[in-house]
BANUMI-603970 format. One record per residue (C-alpha): x, y, z; residue number from 1. Coordinates in pm, 1 decimal, decimal comma, padded with zeros to 6 digits. Example, Ala and Ser with C-alpha at 12.3 -4.5 7.8 and 13.67 -1.06 7.14 Angstrom:
REM residues 2
       px       py       pz   n
  01230,0 -00450,0  00780,0   1
  01367,0 -00106,0  00714,0   2
This chain:
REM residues 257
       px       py       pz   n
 -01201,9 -07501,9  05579,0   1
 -01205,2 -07326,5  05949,5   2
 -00920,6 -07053,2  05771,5   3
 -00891,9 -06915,0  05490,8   4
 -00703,0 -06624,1  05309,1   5
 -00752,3 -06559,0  04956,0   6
 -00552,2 -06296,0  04766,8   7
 -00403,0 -06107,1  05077,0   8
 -00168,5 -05788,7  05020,7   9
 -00057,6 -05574,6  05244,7  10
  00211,8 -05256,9  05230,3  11
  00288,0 -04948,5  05361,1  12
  00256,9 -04684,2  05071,1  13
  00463,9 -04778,5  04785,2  14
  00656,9 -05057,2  05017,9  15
  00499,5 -05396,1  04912,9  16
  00551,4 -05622,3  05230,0  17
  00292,1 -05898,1  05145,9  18
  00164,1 -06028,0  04789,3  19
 -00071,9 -06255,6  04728,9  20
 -00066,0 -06507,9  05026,9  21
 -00333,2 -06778,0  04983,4  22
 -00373,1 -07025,9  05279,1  23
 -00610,9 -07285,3  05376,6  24
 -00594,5 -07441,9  05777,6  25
 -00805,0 -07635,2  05932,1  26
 -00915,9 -07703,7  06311,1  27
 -00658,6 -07909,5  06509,0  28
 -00378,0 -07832,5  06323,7  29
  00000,3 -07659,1  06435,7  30
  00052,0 -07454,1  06174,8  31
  00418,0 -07254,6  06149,4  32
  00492,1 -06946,3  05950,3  33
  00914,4 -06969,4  05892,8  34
  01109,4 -06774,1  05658,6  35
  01433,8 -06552,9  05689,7  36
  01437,2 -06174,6  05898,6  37
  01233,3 -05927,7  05672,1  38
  00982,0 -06211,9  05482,0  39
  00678,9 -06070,6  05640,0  40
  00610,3 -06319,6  05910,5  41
  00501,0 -06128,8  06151,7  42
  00287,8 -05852,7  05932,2  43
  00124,7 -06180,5  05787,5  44
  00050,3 -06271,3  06171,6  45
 -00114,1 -05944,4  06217,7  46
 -00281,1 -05938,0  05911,8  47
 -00508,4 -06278,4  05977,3  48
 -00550,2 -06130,7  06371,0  49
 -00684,7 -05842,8  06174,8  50
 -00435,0 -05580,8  06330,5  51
 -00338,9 -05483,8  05984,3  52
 -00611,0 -05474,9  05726,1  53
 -00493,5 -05585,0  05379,3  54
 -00459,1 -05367,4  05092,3  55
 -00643,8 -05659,1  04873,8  56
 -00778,4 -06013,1  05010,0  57
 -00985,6 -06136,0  05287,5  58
 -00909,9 -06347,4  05554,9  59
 -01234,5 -06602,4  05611,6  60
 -01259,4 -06729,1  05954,0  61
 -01488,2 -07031,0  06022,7  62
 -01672,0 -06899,8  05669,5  63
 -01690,8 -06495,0  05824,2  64
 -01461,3 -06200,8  05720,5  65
 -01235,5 -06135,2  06007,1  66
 -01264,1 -05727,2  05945,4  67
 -01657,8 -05738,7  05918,3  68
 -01639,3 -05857,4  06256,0  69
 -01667,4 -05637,6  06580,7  70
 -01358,7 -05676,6  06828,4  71
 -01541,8 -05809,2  07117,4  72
 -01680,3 -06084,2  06873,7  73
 -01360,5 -06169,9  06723,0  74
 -01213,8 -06215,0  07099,7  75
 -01419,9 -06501,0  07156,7  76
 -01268,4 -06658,0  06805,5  77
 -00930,4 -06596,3  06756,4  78
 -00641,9 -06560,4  07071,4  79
 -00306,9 -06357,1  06980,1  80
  00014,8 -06363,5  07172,9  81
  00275,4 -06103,8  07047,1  82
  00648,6 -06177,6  07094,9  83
  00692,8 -05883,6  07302,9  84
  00416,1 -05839,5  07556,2  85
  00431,7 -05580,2  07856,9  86
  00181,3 -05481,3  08115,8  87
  00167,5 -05135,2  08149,4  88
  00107,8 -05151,7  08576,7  89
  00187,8 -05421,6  08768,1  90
 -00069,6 -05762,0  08776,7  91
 -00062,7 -06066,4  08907,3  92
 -00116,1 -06417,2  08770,3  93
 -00466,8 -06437,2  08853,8  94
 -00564,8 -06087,8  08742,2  95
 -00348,1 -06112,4  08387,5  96
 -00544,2 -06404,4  08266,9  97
 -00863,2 -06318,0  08385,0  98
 -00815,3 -06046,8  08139,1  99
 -00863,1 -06295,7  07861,7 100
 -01256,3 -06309,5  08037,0 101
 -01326,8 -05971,7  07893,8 102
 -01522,4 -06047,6  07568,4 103
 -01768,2 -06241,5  07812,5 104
 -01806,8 -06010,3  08158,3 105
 -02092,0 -05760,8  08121,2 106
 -02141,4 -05703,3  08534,0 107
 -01840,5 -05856,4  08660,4 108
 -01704,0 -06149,8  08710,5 109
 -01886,8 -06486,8  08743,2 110
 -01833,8 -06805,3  08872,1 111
 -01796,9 -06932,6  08534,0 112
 -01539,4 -06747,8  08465,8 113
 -01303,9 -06848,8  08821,2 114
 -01368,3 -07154,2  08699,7 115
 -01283,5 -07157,6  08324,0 116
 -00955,9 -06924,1  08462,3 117
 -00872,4 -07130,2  08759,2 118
 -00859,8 -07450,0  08535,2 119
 -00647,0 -07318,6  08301,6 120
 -00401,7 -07228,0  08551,2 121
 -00409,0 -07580,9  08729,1 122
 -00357,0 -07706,2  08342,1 123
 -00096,4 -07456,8  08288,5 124
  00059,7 -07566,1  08646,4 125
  00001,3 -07186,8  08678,9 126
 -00179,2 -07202,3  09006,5 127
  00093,3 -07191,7  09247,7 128
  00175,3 -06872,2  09089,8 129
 -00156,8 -06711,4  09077,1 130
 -00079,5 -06434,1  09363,9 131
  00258,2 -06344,4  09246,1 132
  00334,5 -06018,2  09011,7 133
  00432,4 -06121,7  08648,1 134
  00775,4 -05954,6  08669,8 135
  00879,8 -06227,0  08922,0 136
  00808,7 -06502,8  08671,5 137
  01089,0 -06668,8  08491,5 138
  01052,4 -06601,2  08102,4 139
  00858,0 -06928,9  08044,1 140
  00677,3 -06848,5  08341,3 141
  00553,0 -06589,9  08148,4 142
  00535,4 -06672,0  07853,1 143
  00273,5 -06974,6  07973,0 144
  00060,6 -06690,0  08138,5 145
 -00009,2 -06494,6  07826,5 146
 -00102,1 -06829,4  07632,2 147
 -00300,8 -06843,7  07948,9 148
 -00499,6 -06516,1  07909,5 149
 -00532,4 -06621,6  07497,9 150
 -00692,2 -06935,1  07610,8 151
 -00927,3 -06788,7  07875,4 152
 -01117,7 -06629,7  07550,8 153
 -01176,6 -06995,7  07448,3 154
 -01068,4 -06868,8  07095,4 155
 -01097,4 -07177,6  06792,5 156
 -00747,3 -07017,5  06675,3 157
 -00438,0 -06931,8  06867,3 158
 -00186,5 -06701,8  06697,8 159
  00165,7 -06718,3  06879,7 160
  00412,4 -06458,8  06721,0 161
  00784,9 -06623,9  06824,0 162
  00652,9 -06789,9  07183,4 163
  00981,1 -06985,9  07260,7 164
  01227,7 -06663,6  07159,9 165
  01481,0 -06616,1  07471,2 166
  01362,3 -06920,5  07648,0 167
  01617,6 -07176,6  07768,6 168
  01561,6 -07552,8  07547,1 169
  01362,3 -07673,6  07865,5 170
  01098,6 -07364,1  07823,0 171
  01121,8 -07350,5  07465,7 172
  00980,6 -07794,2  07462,3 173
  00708,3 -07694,9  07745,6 174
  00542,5 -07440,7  07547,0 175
  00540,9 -07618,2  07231,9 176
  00432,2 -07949,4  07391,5 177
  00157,2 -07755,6  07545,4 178
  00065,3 -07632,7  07245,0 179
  00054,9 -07918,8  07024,2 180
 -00142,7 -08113,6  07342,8 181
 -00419,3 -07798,7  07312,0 182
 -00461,7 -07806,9  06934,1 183
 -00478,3 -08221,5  06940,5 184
 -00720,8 -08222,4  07252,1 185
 -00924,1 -07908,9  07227,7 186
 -00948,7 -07878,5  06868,3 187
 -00801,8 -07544,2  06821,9 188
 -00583,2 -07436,4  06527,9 189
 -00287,9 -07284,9  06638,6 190
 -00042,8 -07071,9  06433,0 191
  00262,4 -06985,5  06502,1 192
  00605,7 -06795,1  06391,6 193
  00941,2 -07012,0  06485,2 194
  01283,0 -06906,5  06401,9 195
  01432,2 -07282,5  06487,9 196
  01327,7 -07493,4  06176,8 197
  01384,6 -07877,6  06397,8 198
  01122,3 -07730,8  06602,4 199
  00921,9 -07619,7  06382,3 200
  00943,6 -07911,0  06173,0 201
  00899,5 -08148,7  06483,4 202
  00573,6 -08008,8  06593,8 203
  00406,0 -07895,5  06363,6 204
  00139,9 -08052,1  06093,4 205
  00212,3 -07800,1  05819,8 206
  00463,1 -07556,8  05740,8 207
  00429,6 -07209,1  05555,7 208
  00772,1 -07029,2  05398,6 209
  00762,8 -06711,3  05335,6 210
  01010,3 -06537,1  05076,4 211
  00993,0 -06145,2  05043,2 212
  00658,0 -06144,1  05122,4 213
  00540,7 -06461,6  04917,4 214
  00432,1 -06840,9  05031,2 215
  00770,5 -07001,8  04858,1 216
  00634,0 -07315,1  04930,8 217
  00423,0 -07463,2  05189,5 218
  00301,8 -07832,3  05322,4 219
  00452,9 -08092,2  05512,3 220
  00768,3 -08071,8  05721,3 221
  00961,5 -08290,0  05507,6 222
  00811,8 -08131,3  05168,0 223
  00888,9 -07772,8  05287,7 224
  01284,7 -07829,9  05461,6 225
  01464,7 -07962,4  05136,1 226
  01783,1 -07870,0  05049,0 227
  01707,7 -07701,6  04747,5 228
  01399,4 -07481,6  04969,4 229
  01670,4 -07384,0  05262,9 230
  01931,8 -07243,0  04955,3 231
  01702,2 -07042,9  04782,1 232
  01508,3 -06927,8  05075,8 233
  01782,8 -06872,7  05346,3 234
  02088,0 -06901,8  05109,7 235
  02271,8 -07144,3  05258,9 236
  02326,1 -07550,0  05202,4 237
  02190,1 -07748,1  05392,9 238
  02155,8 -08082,4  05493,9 239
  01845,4 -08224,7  05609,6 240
  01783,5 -08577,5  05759,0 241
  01493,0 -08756,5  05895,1 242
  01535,4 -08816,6  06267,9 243
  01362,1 -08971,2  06556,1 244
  01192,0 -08626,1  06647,4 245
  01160,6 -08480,7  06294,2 246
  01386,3 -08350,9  06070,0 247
  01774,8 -08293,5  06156,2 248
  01934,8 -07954,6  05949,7 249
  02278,7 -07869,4  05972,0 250
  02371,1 -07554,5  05835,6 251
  02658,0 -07655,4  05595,3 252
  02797,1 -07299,1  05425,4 253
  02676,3 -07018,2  05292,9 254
  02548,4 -06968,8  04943,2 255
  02739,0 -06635,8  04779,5 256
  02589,8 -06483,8  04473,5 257
């Protein structure tokens, strides 16, 4: 098992925000974390890129603690992609995802790395952009360049915290087809945090739901979106259908209690 995370916990002071999350992934998987606002998504996101170190637990990565592990070391592993990212001074293309070549320059950079960075970008369709500044991207423009500069540390796991939030439907498919194309192709175990649930159920291989900082339930699309899940989780009915591209779920009414 590539991931693991046994026993993980994880609060601020008295305020429990994560309890007991056990989760086993494995390379070439899409992985997504759902659950309603305040569940803990994104603090469990941190917590496996080792942001946040647990209260209790360990997170094993390809059989090594992720905290025993020194940054530039764990930059070659794992790739993370926040929701909100910002530069602090202006870059281009070129320069932002050559910043993903960090763990691996020593004396500057090499031909290996223009080539592992210029590749991406042709993959990416990137290089027509690789002179302009980031602020005259389009959001999915951007959003493509800092999955860019995750990939350019040829990390085994890619953690994307909400990468299709305030992109347009076209963006929001792009990324995620990209995505599933890179775990199927290159072997690398993506996980990700999605607030649409027919996305999330159409691409990915397993689904985690998280419930006031628990795993309510967790496998297959079609295991994890059942009626009975979405009331209890997200307190409303549901229905749920299988469709051509996954799972169709119309919000029916809410549950009152």
């Amino acid at each position: 098992m590539f991931l693991r995370i046994e026993g993980l916990s994880f609060g601020y002071r008295s305020n429990s925000i994560l309890r007991d999350i056990h989760m086993n992934m494995e390379k070439g998987q899409v992985v997504s974390i759902v659950g309603p606002n305040g569940a803990g998504k994104t603090t469990l996101l941190k917590s496996i890129a080792s942001i946040l170190p647990p209260k209790k637990g360990t997170v094993w990565l390809g059989g090594k603690d992720v905290y025993s592990l020194k940054s530039r070391d764990l930059a070659k592993i794992q790739g993370y992609v926040p929701q909100h990212t910002a530069s602090g001074f202006p870059l281009t293309v070129m320069e932002t995802v050559m910043l993903g070549r960090k763990p691996y320059i020593r004396w500057g950079v090499s031909s290996e790395d223009l080539h592992i960075v210029g590749t991406l970008l042709s993959d990416l369709h990137l290089d027509r952009y690789t002179t302009r500044y980031l602020d005259e991207l389009s959001g999915g423009e951007r959003q493509k360049v800092w999955i860019a500069r995750a990939l350019a540390q040829q990390p085994d796991l890619l953690l994307l915290d909400e990468p299709t939030s305030a992109l347009d439907i076209r963006h929001q498919l792009e990324v995620l087809e990209l995505v599933r194309k890179l775990s199927k192709h290159s072997g690398i175990l993506v996980i990700l945090i999605l607030h649409d649930l027919e996305l999330a159920a159409r691409y990915s291989d397993e689904i985690y739901m998280l419930k006031d900082g628990e795993v309510f339930a967790s496998g297959r699309p079609e295991e994890v979106f059942t009626r009975t899940n979405m009331e209890r989780v997200y307190g409303v009915k549901v229905e749920v259908a299988s469709a051509k591209y996954g799972l169709k779920m119309t919000a029916v009414e809410p549950v009152w209690t």
